[in-house]
Biopython code that builds the backbone (N, CA, C, O; Angstrom):
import numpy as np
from Bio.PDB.StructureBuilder import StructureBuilder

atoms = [
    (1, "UNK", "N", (0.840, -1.182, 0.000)),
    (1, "UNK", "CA", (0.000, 0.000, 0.000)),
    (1, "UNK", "C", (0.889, 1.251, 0.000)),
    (1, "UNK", "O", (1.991, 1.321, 0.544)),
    (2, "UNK", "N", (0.396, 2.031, -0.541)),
    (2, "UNK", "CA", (1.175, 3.526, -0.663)),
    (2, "UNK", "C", (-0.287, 4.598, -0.725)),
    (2, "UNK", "O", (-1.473, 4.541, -1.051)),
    (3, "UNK", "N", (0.718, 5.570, -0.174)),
    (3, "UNK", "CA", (-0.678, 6.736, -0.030)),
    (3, "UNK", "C", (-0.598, 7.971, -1.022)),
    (3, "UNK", "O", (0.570, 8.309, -1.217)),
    (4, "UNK", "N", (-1.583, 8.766, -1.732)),
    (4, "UNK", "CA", (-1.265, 9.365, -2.637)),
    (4, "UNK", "C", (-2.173, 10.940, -2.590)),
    (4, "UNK", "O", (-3.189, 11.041, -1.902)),
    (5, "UNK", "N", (-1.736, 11.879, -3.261)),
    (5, "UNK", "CA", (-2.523, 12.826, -2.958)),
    (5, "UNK", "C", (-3.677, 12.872, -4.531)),
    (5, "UNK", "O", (-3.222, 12.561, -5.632)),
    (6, "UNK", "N", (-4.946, 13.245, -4.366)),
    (6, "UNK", "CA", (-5.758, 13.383, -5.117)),
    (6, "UNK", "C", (-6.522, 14.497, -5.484)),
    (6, "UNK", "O", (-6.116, 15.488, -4.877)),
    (7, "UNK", "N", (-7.739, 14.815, -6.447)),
    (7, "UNK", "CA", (-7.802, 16.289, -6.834)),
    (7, "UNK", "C", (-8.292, 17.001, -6.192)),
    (7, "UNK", "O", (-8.803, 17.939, -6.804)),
    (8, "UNK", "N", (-8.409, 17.015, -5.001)),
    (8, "UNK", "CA", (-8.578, 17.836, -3.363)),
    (8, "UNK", "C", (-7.817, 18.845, -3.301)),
    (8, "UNK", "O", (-8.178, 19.984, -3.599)),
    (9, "UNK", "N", (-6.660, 18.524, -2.899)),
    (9, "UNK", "CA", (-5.261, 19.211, -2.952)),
    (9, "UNK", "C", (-4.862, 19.848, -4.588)),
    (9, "UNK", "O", (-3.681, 20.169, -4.715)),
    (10, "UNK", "N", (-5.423, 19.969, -5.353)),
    (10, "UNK", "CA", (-5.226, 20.958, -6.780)),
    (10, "UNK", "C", (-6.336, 22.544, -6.481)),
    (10, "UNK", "O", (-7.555, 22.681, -6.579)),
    (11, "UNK", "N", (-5.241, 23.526, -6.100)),
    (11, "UNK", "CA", (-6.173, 24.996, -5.873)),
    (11, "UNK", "C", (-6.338, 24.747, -4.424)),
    (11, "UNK", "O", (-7.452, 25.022, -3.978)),
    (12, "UNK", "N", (-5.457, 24.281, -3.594)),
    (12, "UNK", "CA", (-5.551, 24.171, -2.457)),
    (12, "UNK", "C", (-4.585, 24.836, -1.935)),
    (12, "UNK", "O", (-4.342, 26.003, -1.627)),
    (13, "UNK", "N", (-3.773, 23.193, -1.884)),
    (13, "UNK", "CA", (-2.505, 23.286, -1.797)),
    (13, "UNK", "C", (-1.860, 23.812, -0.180)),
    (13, "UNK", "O", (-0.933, 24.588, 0.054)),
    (14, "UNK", "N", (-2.908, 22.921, 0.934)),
    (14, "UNK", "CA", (-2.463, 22.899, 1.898)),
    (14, "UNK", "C", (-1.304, 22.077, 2.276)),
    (14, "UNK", "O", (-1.385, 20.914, 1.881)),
    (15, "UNK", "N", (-0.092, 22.424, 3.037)),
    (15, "UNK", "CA", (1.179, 21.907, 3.489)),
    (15, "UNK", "C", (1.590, 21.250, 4.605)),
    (15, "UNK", "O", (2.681, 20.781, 4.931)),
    (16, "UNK", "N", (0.005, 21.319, 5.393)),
    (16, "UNK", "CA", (0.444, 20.950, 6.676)),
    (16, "UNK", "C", (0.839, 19.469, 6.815)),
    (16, "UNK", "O", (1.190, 18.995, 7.896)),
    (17, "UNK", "N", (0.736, 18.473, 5.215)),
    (17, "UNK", "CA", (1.398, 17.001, 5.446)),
    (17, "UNK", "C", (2.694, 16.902, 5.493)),
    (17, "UNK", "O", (3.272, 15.972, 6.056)),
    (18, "UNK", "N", (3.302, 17.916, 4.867)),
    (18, "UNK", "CA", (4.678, 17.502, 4.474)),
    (18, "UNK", "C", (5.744, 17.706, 5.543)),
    (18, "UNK", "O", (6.907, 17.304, 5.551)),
    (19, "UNK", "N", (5.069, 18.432, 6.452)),
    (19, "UNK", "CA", (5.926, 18.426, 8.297)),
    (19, "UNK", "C", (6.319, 17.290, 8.918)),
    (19, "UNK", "O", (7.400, 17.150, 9.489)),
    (20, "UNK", "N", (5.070, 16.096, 8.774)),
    (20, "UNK", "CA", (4.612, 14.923, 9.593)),
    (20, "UNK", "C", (5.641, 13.718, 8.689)),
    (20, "UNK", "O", (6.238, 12.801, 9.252)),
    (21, "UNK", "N", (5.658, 13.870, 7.824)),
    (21, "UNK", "CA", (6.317, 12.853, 6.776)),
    (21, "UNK", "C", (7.619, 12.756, 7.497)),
    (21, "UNK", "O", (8.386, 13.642, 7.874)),
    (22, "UNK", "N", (7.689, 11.187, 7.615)),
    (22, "UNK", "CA", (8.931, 11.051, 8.011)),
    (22, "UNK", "C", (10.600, 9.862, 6.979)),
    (22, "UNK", "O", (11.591, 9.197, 7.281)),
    (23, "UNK", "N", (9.688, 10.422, 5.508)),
    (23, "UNK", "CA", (10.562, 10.175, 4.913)),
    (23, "UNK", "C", (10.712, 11.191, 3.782)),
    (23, "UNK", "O", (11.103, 10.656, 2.744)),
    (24, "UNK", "N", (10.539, 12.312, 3.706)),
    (24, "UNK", "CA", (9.945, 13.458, 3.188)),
    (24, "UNK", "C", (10.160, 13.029, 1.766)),
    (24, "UNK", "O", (11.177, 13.155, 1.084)),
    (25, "UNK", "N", (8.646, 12.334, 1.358)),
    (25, "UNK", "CA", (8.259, 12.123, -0.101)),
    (25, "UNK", "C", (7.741, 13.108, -0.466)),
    (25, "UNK", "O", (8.174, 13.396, -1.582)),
    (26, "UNK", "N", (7.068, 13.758, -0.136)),
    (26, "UNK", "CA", (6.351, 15.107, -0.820)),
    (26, "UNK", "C", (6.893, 15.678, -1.666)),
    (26, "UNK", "O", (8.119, 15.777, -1.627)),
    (27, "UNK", "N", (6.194, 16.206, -2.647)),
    (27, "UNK", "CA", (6.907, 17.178, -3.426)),
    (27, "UNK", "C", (5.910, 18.075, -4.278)),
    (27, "UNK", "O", (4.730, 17.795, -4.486)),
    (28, "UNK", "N", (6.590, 19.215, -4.742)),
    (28, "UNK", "CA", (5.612, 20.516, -4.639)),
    (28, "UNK", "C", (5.361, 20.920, -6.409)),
    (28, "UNK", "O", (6.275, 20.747, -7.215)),
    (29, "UNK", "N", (4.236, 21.371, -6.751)),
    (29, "UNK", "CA", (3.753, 22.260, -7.499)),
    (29, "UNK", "C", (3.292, 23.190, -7.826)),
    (29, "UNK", "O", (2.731, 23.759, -6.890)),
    (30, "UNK", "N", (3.222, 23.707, -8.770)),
    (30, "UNK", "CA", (2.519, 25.554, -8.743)),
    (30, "UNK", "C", (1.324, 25.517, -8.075)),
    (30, "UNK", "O", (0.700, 26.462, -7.592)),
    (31, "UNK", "N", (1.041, 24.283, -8.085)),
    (31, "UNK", "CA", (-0.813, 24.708, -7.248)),
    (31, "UNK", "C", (-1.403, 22.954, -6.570)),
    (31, "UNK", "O", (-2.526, 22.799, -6.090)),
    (32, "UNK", "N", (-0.794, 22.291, -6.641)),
    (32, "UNK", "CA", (-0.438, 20.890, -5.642)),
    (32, "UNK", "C", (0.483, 20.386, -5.337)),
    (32, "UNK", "O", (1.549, 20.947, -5.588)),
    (33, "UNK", "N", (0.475, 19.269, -4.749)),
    (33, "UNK", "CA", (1.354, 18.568, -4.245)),
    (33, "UNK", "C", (1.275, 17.067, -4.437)),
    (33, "UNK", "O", (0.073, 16.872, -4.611)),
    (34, "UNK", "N", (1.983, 15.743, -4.509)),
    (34, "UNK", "CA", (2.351, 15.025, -4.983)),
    (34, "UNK", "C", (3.013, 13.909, -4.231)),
    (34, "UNK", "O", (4.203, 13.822, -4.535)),
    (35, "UNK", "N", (2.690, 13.190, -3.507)),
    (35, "UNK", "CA", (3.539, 11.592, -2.898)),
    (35, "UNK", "C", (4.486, 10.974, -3.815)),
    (35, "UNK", "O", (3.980, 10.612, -4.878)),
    (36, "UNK", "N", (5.565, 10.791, -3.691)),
    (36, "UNK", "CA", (6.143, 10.166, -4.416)),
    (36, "UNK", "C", (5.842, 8.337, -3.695)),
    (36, "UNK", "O", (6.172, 7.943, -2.576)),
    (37, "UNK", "N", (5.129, 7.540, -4.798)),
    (37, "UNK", "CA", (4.454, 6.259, -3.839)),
    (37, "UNK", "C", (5.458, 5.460, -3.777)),
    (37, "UNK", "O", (5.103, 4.486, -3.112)),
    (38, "UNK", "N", (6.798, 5.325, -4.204)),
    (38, "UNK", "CA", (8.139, 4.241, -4.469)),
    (38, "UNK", "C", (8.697, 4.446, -2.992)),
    (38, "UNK", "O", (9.178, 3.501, -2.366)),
    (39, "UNK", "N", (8.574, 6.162, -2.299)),
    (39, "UNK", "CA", (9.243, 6.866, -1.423)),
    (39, "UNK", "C", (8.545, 6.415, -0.192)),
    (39, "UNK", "O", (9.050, 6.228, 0.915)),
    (40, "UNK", "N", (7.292, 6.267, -0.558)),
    (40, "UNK", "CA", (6.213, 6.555, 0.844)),
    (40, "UNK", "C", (6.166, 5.063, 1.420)),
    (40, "UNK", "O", (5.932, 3.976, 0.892)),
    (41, "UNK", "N", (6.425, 5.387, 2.475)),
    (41, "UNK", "CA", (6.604, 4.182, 3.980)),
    (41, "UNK", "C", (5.107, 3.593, 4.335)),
    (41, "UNK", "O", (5.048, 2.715, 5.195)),
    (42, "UNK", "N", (4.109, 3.966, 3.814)),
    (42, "UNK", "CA", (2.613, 3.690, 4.224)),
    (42, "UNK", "C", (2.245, 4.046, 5.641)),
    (42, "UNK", "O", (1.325, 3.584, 6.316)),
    (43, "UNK", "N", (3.011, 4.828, 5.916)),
    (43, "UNK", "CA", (2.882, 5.069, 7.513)),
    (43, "UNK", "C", (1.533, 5.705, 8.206)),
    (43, "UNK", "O", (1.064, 5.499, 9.325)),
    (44, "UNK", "N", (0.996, 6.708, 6.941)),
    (44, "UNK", "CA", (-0.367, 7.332, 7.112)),
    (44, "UNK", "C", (-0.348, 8.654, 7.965)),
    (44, "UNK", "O", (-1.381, 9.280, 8.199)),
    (45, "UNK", "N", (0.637, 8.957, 8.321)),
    (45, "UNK", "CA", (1.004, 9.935, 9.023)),
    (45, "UNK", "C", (0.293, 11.095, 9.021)),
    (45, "UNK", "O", (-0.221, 11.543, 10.046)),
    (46, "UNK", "N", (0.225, 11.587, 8.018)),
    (46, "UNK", "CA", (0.095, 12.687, 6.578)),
    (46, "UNK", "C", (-1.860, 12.898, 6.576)),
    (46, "UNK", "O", (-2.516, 13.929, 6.730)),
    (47, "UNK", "N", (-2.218, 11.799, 6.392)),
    (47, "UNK", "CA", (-3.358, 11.928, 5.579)),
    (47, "UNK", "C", (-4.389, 12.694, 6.461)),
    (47, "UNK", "O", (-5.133, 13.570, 6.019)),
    (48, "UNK", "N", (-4.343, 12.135, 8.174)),
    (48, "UNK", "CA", (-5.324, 12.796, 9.119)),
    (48, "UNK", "C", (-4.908, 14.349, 9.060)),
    (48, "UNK", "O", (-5.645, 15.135, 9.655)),
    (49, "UNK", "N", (-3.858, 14.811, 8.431)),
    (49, "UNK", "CA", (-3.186, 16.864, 8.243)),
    (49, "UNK", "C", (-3.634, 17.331, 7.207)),
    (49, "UNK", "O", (-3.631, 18.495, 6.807)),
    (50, "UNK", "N", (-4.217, 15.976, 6.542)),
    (50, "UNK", "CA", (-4.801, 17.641, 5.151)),
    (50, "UNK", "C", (-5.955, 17.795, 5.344)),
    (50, "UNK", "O", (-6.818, 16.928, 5.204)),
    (51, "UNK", "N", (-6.195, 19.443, 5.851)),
    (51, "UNK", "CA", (-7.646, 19.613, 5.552)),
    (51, "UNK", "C", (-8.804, 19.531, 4.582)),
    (51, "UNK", "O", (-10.024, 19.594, 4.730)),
    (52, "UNK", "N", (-7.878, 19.344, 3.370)),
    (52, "UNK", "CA", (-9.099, 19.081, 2.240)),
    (52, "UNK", "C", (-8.993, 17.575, 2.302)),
    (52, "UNK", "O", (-9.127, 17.090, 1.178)),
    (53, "UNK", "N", (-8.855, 16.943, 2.971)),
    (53, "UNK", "CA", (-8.956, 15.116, 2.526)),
    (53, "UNK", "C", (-8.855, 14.539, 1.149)),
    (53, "UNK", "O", (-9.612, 13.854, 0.461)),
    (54, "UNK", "N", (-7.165, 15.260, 0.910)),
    (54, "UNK", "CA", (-6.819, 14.955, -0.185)),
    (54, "UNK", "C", (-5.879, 13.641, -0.318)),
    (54, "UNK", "O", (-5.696, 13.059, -1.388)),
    (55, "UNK", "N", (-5.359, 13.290, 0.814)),
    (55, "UNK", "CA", (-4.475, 12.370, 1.215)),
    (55, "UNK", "C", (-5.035, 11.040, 0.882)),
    (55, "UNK", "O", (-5.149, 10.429, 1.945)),
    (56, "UNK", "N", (-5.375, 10.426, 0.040)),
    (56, "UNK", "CA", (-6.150, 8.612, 0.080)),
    (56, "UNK", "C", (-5.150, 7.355, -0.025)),
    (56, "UNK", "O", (-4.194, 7.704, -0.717)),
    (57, "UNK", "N", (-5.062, 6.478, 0.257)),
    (57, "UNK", "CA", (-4.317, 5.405, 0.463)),
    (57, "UNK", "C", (-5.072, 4.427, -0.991)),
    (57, "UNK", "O", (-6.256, 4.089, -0.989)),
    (58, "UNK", "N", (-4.205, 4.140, -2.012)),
    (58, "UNK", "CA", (-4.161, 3.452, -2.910)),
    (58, "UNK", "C", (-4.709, 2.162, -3.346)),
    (58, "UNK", "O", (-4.634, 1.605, -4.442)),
    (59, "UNK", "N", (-5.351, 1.761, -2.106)),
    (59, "UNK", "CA", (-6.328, 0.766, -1.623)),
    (59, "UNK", "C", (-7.831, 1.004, -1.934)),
    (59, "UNK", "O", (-8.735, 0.170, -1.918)),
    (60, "UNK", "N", (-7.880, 2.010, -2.152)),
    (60, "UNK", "CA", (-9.367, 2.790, -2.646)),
    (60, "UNK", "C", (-9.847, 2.750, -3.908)),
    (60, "UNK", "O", (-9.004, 3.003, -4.768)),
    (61, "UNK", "N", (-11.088, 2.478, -4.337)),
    (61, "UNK", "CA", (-11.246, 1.922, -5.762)),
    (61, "UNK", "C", (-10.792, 2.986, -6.777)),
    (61, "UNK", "O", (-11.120, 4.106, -6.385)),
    (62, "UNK", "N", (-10.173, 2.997, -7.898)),
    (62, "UNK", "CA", (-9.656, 3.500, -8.952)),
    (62, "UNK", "C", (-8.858, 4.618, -8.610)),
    (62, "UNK", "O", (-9.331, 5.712, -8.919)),
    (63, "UNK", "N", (-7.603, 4.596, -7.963)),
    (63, "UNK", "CA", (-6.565, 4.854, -7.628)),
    (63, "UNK", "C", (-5.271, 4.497, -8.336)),
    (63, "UNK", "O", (-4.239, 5.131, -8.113)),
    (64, "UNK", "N", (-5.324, 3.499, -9.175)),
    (64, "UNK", "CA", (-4.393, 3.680, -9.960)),
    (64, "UNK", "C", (-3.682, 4.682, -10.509)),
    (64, "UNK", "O", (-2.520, 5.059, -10.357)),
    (65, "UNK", "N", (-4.825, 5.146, -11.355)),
    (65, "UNK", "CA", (-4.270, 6.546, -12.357)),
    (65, "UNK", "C", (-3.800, 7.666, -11.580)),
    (65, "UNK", "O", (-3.026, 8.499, -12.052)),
    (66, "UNK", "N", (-4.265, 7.710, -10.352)),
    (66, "UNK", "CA", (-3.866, 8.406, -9.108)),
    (66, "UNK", "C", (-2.254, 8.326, -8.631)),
    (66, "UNK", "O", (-1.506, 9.303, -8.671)),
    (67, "UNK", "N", (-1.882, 7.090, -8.209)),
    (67, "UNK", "CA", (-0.916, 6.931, -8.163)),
    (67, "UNK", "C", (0.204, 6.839, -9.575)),
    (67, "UNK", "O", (1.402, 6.719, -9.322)),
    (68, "UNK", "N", (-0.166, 6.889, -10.753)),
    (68, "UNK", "CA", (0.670, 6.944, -11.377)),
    (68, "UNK", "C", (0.880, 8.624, -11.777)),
    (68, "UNK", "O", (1.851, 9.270, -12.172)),
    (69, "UNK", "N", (-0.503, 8.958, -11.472)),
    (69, "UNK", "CA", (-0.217, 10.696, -11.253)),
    (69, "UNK", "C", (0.877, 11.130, -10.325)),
    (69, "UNK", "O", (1.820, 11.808, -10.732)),
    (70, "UNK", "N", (0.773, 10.797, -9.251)),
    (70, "UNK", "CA", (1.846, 11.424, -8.345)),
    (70, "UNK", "C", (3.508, 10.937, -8.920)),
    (70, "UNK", "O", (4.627, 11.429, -8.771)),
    (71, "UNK", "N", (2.981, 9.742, -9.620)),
    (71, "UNK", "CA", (4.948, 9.238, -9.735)),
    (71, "UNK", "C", (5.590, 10.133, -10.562)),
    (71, "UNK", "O", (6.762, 10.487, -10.432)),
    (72, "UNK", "N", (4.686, 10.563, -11.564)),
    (72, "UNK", "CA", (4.690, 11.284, -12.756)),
    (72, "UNK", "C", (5.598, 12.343, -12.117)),
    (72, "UNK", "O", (6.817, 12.384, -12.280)),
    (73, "UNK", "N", (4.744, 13.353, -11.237)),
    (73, "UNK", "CA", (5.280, 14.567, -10.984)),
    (73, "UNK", "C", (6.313, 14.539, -10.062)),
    (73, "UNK", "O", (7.212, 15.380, -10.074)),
    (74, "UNK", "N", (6.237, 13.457, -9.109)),
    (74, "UNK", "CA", (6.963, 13.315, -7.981)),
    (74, "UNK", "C", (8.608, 13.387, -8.559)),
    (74, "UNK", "O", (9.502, 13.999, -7.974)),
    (75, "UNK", "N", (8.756, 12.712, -9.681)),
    (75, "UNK", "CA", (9.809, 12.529, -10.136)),
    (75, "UNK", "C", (9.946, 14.208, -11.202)),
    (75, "UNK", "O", (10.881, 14.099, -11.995)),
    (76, "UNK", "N", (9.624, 14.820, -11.251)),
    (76, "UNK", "CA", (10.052, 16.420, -11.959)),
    (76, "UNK", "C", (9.780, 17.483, -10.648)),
    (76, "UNK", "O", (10.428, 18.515, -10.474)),
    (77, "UNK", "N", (9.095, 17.183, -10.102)),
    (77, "UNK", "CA", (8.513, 18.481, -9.331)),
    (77, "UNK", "C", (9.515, 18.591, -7.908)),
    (77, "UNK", "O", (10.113, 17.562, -7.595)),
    (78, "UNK", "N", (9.698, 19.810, -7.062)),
    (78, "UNK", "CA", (11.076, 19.827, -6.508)),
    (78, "UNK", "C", (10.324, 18.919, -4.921)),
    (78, "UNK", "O", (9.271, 18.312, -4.725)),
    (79, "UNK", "N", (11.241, 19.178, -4.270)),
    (79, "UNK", "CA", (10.712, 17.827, -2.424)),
    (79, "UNK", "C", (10.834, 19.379, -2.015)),
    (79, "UNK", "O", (11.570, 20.330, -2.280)),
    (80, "UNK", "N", (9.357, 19.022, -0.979)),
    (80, "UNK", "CA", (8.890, 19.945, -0.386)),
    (80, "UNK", "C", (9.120, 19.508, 1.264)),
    (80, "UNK", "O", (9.171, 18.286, 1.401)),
    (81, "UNK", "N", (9.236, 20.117, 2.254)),
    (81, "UNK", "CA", (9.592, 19.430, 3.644)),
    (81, "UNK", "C", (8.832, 20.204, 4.934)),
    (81, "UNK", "O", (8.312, 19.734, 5.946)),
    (82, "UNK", "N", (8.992, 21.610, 4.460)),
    (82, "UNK", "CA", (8.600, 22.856, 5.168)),
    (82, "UNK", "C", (7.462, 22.968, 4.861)),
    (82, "UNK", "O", (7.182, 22.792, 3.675)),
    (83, "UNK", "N", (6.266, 23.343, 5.942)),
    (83, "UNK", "CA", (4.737, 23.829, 5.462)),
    (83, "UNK", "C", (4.901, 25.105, 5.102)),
    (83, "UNK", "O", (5.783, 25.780, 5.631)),
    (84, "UNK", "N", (4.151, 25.565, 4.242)),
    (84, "UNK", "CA", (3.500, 27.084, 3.441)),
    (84, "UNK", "C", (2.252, 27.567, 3.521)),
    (84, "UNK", "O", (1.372, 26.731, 3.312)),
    (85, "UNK", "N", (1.896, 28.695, 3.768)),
    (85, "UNK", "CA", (0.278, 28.973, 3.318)),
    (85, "UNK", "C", (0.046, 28.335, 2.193)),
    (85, "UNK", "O", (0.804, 28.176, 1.236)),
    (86, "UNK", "N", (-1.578, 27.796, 2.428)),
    (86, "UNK", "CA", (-2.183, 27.212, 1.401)),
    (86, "UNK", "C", (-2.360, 28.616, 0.194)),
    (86, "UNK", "O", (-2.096, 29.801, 0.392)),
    (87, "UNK", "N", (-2.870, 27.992, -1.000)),
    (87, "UNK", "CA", (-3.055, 28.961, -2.067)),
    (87, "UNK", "C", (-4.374, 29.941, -1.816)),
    (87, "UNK", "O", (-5.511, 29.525, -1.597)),
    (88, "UNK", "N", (-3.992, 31.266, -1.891)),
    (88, "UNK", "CA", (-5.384, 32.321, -1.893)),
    (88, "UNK", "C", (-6.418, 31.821, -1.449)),
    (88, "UNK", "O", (-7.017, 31.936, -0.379)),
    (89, "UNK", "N", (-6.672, 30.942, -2.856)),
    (89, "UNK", "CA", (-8.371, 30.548, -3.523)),
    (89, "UNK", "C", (-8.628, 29.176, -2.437)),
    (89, "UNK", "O", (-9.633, 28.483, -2.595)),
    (90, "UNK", "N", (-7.715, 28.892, -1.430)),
    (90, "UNK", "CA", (-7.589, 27.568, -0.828)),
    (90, "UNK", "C", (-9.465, 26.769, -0.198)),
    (90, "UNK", "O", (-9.976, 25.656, -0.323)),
    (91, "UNK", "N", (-9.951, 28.170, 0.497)),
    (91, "UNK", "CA", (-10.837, 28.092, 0.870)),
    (91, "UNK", "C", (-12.282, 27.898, 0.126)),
    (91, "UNK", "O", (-13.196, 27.085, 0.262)),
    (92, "UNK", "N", (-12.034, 29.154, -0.820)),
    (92, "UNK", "CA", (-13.249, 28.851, -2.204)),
    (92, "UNK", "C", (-13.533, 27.006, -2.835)),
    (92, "UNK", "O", (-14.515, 26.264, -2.859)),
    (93, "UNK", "N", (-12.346, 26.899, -3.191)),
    (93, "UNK", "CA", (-11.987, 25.761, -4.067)),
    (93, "UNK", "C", (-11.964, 24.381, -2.992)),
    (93, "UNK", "O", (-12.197, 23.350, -3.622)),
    (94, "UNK", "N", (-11.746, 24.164, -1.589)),
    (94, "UNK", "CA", (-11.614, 22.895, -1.147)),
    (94, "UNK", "C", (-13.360, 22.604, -1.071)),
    (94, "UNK", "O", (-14.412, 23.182, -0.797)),
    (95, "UNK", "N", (-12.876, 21.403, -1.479)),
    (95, "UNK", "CA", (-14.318, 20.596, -1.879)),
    (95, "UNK", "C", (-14.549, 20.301, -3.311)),
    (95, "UNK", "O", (-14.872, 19.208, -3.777)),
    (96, "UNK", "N", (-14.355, 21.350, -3.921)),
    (96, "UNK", "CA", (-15.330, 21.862, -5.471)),
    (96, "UNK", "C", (-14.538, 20.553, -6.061)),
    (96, "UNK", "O", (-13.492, 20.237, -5.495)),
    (97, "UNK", "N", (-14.905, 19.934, -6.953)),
    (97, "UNK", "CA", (-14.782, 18.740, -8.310)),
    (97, "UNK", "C", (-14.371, 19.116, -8.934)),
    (97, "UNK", "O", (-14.289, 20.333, -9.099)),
    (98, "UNK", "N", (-13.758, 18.020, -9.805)),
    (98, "UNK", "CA", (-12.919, 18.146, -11.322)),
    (98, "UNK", "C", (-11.982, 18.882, -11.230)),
    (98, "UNK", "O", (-11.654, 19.371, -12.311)),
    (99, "UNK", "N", (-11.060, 19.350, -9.897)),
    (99, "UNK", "CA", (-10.534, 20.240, -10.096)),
    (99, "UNK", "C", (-9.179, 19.769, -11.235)),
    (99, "UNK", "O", (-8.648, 20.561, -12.014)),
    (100, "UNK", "N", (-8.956, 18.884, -11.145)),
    (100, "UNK", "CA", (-7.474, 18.488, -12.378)),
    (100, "UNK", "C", (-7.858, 19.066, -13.560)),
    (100, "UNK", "O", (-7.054, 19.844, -14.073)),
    (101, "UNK", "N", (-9.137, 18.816, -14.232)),
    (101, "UNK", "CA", (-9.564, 19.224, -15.475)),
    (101, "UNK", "C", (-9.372, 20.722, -15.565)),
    (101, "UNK", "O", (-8.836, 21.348, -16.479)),
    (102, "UNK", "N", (-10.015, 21.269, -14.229)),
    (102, "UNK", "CA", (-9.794, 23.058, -14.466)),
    (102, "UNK", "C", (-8.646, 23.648, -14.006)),
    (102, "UNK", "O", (-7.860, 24.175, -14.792)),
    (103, "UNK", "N", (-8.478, 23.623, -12.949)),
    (103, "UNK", "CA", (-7.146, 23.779, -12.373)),
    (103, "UNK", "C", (-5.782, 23.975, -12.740)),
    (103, "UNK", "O", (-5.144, 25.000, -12.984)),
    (104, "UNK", "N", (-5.316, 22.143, -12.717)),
    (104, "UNK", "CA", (-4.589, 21.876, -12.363)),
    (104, "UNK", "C", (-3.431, 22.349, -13.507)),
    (104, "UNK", "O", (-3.707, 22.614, -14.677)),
    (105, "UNK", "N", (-1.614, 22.412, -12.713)),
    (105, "UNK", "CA", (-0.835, 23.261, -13.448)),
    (105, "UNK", "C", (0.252, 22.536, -13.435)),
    (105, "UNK", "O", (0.745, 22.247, -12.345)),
    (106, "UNK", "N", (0.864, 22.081, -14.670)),
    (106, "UNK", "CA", (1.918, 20.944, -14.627)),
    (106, "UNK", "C", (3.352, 21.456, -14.282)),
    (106, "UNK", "O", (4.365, 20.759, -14.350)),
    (107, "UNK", "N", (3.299, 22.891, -13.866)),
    (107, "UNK", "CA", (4.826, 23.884, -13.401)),
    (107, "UNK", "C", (5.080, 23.115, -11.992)),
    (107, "UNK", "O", (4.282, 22.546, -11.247)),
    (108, "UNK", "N", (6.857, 23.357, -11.877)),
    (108, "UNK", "CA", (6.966, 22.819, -10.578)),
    (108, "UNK", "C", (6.626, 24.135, -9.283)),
    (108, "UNK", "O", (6.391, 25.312, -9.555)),
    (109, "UNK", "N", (6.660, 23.787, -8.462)),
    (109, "UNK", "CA", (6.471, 25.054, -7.238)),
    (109, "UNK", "C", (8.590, 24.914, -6.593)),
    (109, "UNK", "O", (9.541, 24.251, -7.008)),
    (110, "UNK", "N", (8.478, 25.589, -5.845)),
    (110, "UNK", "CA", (9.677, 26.330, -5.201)),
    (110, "UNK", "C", (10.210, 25.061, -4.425)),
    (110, "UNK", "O", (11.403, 24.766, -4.361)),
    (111, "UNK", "N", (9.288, 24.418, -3.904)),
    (111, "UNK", "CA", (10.328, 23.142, -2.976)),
    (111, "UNK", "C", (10.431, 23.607, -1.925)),
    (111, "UNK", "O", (9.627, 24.424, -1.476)),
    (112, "UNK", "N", (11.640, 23.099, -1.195)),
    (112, "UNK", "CA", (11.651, 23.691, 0.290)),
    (112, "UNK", "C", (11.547, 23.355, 1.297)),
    (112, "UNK", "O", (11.620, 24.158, 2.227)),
]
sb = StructureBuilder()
sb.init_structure("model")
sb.init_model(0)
sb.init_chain("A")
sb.init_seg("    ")
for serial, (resi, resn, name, xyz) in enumerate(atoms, 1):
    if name == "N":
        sb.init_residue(resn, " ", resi, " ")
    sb.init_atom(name, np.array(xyz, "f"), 0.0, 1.0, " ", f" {name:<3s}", serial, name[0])
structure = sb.get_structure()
């Protein structure tokens, strides 16, 4: 099992998981964030800190494409370690659907 972030965390982009991680897989984008699942210990650490309940464990039906999402970026996008304010719109946008389709931004974010 590996845990992965999903389209919760796109226009969010709350940080408070990547403190708790104690193998710091995370890694950052212009407007999400990303598990690297090869990295992640299954420890679950993480998932009860994001307020948008973006955090899901790969065990969950159709999670695949999910997890091959995060490997994708995990491997370009920089390791994030330090929490940040979430994005502006954090509040508008947690909850709202489809956000990958509208959203989402394939730039890396700052890292850190």
């Amino acid at each position: 099992m590996t845990y992965v972030v999903t389209d919760n965390c796109i226009a969010c982009k709350y940080t408070d998981c990547v403190e708790v991680c104690p193998v710091d897989c995370f890694y950052e984008g212009e407007n999400a964030l990303v598990i690297h699942p090869d990295e992640c210990i299954d420890c679950g650490v993480c998932e009860p800190e994001c307020p948008a309940d973006a955090i899901r464990p790969d065990t969950e039906p159709d999670m695949d494409e999910w997890v091959e999402f995060n490997r994708k970026y995990a491997e370009i996008w920089p390791n994030i370690v330090t929490r940040k304010d979430p994005l502006p719109e954090a509040a508008e946008r947690d909850g709202e659907a489809g956000k990958r389709d509208k959203y989402f931004s394939e730039a890396p974010g700052e890292g850190g």
